[in-house]
VEXKOLDREN-27007 format. One record per residue: residue number from 1; residue in one letter; x, y, z of N, C-alpha, C, O in turn. Coordinates in steps of 0.001 Angstrom, whole numbers. Example, Ala and Ser with C-alpha at 12.3 -4.5 7.8 and 13.67 -1.06 7.14 Angstrom:
% residues 2
NODE     n   res        nu        nv        nw       cau       cav       caw        cu        cv        cw        ou        ov        ow
NODE     1     A     13190     -5690      7800     12300     -4500      7800     13200     -3300      7800     14236     -3319      8465
NODE     2     S     12850     -2250      7080     13670     -1060      7140     12900        30      7870     13409      1138      8039
This chain:
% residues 192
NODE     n   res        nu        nv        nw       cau       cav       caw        cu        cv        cw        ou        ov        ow
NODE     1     X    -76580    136133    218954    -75995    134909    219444    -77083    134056    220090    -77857    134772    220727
NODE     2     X    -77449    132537    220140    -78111    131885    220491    -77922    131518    221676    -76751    131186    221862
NODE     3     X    -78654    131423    222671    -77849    131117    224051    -77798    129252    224142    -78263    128513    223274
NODE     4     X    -77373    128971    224934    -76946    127422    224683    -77832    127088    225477    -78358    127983    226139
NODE     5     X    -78347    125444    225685    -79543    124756    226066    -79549    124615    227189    -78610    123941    227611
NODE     6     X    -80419    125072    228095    -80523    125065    229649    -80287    123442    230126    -80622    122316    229755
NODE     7     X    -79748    123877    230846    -79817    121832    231729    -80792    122057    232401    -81549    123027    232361
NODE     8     X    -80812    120937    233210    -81647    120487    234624    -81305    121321    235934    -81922    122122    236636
NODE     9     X    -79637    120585    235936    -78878    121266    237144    -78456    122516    237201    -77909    122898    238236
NODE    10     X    -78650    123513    235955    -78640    124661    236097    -79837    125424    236503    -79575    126485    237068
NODE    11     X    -81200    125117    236338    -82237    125119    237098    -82583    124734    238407    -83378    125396    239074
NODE    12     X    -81829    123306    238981    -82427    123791    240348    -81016    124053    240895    -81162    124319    242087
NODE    13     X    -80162    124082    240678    -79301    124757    241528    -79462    126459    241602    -79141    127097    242606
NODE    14     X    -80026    127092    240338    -80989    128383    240623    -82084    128445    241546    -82492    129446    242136
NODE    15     X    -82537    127214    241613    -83902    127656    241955    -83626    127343    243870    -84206    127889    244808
NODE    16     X    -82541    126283    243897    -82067    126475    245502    -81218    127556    246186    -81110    127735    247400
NODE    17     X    -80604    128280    245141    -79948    129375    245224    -81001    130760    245620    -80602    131798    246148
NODE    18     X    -82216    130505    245272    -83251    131788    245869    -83819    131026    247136    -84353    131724    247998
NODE    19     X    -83739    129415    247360    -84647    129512    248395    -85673    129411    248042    -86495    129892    248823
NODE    20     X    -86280    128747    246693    -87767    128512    246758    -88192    127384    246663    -87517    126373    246468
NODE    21     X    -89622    127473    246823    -90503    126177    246735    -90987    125172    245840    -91470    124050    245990
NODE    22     X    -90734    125855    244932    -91528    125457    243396    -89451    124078    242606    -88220    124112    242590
NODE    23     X    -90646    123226    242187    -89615    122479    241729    -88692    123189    240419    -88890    124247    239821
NODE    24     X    -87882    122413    240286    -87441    122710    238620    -88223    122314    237623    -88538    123238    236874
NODE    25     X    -88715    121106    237300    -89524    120699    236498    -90787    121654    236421    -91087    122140    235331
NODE    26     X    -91573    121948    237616    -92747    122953    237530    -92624    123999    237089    -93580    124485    236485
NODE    27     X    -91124    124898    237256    -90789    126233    237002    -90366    125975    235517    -90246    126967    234797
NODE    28     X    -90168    124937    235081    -89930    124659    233510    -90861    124803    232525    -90911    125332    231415
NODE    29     X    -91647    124130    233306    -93229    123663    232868    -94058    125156    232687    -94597    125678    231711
NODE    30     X    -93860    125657    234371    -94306    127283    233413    -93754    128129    233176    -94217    129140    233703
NODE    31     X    -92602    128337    232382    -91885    129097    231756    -92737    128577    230391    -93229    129424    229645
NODE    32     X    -92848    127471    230173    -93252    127177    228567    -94458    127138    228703    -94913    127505    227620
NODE    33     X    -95202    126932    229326    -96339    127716    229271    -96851    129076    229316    -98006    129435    229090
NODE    34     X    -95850    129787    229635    -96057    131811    229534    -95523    131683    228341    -96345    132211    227593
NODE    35     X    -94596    131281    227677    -93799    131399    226309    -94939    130831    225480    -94999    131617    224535
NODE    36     X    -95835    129949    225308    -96777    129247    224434    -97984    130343    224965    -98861    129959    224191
NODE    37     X    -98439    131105    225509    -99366    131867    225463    -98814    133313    225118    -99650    134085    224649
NODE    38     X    -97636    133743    225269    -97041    134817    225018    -97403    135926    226113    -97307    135673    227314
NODE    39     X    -97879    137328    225568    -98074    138227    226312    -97039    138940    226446    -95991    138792    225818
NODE    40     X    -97350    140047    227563    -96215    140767    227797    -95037    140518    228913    -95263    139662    229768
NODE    41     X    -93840    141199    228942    -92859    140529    229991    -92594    139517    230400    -92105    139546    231529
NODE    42     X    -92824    137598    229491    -93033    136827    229999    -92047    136647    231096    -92377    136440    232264
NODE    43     X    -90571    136753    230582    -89776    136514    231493    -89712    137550    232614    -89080    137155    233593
NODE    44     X    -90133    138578    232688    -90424    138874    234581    -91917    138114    235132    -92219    137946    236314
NODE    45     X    -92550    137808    234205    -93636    137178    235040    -93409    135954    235814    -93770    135677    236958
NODE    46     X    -92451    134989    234589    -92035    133771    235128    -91220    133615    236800    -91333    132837    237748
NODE    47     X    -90441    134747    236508    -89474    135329    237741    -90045    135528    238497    -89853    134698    239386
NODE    48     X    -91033    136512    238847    -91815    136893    239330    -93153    135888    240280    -93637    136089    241394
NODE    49     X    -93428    134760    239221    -93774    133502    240256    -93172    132839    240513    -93981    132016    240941
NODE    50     X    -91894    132238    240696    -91361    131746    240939    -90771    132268    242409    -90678    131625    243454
NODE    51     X    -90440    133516    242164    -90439    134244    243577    -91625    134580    244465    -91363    135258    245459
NODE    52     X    -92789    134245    244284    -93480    134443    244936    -93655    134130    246322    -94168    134936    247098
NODE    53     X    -93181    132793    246730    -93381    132361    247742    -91935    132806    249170    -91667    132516    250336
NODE    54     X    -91422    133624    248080    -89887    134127    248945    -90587    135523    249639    -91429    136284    249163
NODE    55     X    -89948    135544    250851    -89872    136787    251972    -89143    138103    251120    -87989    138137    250692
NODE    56     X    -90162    139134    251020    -89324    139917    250096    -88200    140916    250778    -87821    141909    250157
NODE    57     X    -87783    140659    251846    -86529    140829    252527    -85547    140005    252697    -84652    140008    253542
NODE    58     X    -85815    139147    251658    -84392    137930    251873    -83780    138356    250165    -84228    138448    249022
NODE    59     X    -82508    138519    250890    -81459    139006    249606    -81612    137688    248834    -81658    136626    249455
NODE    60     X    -81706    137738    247277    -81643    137174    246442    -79851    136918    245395    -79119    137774    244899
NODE    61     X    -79748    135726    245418    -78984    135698    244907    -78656    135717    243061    -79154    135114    242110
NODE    62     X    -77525    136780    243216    -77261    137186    241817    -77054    136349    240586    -77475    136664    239473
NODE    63     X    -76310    135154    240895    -75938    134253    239877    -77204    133543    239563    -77531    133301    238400
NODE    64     X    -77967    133184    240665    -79064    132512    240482    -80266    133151    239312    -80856    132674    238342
NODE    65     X    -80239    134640    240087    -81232    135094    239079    -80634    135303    237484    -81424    135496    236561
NODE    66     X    -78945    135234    237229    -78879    135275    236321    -78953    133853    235294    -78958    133838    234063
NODE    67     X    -79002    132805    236147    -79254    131379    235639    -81202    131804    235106    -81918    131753    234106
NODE    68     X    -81262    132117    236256    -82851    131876    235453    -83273    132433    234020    -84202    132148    233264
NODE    69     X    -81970    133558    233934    -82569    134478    232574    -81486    134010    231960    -80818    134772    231261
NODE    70     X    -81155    132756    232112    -80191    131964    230779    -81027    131214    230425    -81271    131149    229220
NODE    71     X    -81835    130293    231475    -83152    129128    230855    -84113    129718    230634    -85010    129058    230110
NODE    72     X    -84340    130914    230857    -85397    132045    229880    -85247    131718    228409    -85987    131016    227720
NODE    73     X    -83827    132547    227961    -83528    132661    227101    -83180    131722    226185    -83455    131932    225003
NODE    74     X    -82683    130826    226478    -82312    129273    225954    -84017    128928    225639    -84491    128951    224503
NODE    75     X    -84816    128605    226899    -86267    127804    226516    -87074    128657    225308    -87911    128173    224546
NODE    76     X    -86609    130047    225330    -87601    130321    224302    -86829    129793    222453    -87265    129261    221432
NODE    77     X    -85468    130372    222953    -84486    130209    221444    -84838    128492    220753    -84670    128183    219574
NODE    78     X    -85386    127502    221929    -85334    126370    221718    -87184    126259    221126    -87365    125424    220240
NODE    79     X    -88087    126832    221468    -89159    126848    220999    -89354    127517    219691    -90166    127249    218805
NODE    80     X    -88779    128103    219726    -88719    128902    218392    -87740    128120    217305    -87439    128633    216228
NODE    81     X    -87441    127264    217582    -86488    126459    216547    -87365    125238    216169    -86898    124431    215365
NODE    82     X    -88569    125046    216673    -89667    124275    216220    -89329    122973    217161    -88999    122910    218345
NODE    83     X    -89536    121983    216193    -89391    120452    216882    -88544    120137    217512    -88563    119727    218673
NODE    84     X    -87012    120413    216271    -86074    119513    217059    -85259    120087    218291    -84640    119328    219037
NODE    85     X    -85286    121531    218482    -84369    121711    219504    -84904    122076    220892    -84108    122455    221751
NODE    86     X    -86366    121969    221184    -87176    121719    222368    -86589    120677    222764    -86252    119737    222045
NODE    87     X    -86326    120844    224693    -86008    119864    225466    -86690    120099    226915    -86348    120963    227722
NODE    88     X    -87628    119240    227059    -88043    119494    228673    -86948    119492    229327    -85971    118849    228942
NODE    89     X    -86958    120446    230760    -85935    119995    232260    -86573    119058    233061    -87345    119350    233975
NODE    90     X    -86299    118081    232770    -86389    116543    233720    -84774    115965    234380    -83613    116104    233994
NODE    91     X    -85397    115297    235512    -84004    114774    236198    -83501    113640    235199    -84486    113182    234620
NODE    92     X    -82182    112947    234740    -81894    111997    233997    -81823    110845    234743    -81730    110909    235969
NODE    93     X    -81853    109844    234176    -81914    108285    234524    -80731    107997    235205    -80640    106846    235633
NODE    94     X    -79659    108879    235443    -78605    108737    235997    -79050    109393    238026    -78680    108955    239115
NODE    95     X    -80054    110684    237592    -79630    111174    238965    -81016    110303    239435    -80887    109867    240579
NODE    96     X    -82224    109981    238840    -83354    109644    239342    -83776    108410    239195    -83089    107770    238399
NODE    97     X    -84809    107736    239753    -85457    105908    239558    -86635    106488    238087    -86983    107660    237948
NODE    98     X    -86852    105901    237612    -88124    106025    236339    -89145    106712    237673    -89393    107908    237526
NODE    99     X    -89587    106208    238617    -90916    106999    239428    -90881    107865    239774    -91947    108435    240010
NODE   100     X    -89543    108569    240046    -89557    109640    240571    -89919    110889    239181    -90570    111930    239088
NODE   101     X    -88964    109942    238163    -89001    110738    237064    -90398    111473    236366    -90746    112601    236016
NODE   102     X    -91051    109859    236405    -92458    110046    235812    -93196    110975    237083    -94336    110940    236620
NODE   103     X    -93323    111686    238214    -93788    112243    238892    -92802    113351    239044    -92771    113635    240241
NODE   104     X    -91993    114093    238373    -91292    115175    237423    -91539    115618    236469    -91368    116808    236209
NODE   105     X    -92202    114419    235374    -93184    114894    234187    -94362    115099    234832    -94549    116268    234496
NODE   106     X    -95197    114845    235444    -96187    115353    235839    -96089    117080    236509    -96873    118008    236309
NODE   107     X    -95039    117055    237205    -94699    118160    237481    -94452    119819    236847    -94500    121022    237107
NODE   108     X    -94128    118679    235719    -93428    119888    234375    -94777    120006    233865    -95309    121082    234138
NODE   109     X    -95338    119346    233326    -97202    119088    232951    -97788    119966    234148    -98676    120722    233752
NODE   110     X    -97604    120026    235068    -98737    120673    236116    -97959    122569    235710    -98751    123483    235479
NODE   111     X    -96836    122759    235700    -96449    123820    235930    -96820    124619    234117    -97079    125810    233945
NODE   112     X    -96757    123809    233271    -96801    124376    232354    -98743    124481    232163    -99085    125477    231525
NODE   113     X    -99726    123720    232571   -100802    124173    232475   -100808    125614    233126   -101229    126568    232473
NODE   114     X   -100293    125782    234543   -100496    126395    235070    -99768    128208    234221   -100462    129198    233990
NODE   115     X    -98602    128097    234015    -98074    128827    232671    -98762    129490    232064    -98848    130718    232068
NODE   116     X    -99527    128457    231267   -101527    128868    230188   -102103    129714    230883   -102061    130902    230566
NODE   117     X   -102746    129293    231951   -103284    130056    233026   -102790    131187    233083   -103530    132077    232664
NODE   118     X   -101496    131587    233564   -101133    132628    234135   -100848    133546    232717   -100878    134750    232969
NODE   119     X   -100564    133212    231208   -100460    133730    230623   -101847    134514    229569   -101878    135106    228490
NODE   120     X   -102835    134114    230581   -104597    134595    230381   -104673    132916    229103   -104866    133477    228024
NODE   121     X   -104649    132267    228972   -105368    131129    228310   -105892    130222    229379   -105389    129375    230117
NODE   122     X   -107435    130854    229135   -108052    129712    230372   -109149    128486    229374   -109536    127458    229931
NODE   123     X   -109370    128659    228529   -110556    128250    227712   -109863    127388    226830   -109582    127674    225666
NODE   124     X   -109493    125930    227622   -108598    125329    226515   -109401    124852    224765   -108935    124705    223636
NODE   125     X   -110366    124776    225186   -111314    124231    224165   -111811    125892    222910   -112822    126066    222230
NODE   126     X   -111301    126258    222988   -111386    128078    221984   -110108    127580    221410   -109887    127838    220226
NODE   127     X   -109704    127264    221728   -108296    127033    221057   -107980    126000    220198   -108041    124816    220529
NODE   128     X   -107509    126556    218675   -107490    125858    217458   -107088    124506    217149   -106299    123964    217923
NODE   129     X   -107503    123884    216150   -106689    122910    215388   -106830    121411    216641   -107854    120919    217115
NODE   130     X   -105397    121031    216863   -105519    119654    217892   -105072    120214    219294   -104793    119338    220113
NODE   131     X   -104965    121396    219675   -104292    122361    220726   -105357    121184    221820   -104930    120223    222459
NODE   132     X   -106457    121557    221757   -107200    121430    223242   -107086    119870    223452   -107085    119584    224649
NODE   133     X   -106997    118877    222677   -106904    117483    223068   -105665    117298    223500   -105482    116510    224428
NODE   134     X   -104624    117962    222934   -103280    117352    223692   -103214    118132    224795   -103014    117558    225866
NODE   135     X   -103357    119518    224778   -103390    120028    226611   -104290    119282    227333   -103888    118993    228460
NODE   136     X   -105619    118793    226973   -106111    117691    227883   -105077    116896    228632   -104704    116910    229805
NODE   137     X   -104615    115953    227197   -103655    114760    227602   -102632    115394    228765   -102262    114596    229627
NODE   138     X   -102101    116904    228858   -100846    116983    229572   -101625    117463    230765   -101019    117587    231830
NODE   139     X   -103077    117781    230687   -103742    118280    232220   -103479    116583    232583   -102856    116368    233623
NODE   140     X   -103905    115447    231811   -104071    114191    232761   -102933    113894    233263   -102807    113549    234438
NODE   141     X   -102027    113987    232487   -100345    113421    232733   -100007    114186    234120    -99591    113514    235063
NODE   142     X   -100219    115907    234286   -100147    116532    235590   -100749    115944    236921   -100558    116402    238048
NODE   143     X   -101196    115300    236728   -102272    115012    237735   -101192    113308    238476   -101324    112947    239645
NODE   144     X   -100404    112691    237628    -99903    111714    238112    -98972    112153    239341    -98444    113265    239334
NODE   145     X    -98797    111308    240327    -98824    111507    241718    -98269    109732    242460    -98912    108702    242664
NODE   146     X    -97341    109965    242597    -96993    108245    243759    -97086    107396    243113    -97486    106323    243564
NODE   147     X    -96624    107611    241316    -96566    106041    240820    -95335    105550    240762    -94265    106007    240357
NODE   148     X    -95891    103845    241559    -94710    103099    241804    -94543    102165    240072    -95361    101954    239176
NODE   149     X    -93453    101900    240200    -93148    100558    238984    -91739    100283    239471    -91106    100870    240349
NODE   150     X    -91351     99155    238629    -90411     98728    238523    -89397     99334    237511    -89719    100067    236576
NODE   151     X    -87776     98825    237900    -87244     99418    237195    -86824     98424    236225    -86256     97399    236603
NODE   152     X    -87134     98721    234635    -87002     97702    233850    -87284     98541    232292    -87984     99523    232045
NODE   153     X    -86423     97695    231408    -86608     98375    230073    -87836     98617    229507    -87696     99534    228698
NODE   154     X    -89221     98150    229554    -90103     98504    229302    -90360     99776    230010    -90311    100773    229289
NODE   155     X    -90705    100022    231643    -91093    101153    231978    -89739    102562    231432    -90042    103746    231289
NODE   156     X    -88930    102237    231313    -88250    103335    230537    -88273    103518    229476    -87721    104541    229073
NODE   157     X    -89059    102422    228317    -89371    103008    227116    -90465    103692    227372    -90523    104806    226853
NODE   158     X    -91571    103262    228185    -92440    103881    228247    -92400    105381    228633    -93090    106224    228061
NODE   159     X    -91661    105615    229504    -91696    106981    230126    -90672    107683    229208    -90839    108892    229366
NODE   160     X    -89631    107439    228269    -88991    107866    227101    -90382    108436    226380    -90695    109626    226365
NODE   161     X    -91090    107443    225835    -92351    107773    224802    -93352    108389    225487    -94274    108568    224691
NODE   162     X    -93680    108877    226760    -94599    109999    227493    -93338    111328    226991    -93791    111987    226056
NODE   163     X    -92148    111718    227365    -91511    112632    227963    -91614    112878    225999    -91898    114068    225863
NODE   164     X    -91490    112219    224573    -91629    112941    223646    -92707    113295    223138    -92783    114104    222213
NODE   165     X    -94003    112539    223869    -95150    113102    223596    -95410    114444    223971    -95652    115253    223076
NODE   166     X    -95396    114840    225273    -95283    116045    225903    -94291    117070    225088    -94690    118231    224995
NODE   167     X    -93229    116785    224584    -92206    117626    224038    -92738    118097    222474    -92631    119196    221931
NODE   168     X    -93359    116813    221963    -94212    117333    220669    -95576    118146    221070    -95631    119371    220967
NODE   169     X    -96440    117519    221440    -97440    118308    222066    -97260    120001    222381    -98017    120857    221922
NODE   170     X    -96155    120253    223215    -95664    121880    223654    -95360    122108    222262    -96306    122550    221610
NODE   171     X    -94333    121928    221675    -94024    122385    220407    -95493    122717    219274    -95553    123702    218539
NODE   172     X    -96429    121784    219364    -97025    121716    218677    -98516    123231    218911    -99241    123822    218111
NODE   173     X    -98308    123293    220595    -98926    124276    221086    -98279    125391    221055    -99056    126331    221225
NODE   174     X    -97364    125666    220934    -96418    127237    220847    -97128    127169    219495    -98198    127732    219264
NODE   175     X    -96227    126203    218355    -96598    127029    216912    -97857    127086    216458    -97865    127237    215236
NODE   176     X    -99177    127014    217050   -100071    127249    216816   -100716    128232    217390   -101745    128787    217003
NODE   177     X   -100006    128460    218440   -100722    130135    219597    -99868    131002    219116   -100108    132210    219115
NODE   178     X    -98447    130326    218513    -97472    131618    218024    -97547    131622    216418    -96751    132459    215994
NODE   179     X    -97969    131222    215785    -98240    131592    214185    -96314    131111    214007    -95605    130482    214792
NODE   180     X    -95978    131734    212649    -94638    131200    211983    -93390    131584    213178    -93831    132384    214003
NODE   181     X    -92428    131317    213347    -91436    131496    214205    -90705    132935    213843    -90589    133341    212686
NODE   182     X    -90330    133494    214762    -90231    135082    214457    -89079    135442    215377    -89156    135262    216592
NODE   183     X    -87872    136018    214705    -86467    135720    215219    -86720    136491    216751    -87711    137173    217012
NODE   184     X    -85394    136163    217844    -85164    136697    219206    -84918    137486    218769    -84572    137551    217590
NODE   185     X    -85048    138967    220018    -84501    140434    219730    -83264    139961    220183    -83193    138991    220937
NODE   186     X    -82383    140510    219823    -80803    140390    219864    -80049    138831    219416    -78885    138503    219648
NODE   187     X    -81010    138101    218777    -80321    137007    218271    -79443    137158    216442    -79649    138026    215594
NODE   188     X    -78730    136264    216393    -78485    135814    214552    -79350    135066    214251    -79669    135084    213063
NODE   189     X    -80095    134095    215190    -81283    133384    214554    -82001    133917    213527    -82515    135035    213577
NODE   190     X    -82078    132987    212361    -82998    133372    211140    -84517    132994    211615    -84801    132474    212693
NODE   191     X    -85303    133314    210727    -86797    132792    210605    -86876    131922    210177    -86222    131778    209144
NODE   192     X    -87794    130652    210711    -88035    129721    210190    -89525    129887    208962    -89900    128912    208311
């Protein structure tokens, strides 16, 4: 069975449910970045930093941790389906202003370099094909911080056309660190 597509608000209402520090967008960001480098246990590793900054005597809550291993499971089922069914966790134009937003993509960009990192890919430039120029582009995009604009149909096309660059880019970095798509253990998903 395929698990269904993580939201936003099912992420940070997990992620306020443990009590931690780390945004939703960042904890998004490196979830798909341990999933695009692979390795072992990604999903306790992800868990595992994400909890890091928690007192390991503070009871953790159950539903929460089981949200997290739904947007586990969802973010990878969605990478593995190639292009179209990747979706960053960003706040929507409904709950957020475009600035806050665009400093959410940076967020998701900072957490998913960091992802690479933690999943042993430190040497972006060893890495094949157009991999190392677009992780460039998403190290620069991480780095955005306090940008103001206005709110107006241009800056929301614009930040529309950053948020699918980034979404192609990841996609484009999984299937090249992950070779052909290779079904979930316990899914009906076929191979692509």
């Amino acid at each position: 069975m395929v698990s269904s597509p993580p939201v936003y608000e099912q992420l940070l209402e997990a992620l306020q449910g443990l009590d931690v520090e780390v945004s939703a967008p960042e904890a998004h960001g490196s979830l798909c970045g341990l999933l695009c480098a692979r390795g072992p246990d990604v999903e306790a590793r992800w868990i595992s930093t994400i909890l890091a900054s928690k007192d390991e005597r503070t009871v953790m809550s159950r539903a929460s941790l089981e949200a997290l291993h739904d947007v586990y499971r969802a973010s990878e089922s969605e990478l593995c389906e190639e292009l179209f069914g990747f979706q960053l966790l960003l706040p929507s134009d409904d709950e957020a202003e475009v600035a806050e937003r665009v400093a959410a993509l940076g967020q998701w960009c900072h957490g998913f370099m960091l992802g690479l990192a933690e999943g042993g890919i430190g040497d972006l430039n060893a890495l094949p094909d157009e991999v190392p120029e677009v992780l460039e582009d998403l190290s620069e995009i991480a780095r955005v911080a306090g940008y103001e604009t206005e709110e107006d149909e241009q800056n929301e096309a614009a930040y529309a056309e950053l948020v699918e660059y980034v979404r192609v880019a990841v996609t484009l970095a999984y299937q090249t660190l992950q070779g052909p798509s290779q079904p979930i253990a316990g899914s009906d998903q076929p191979t692509h």
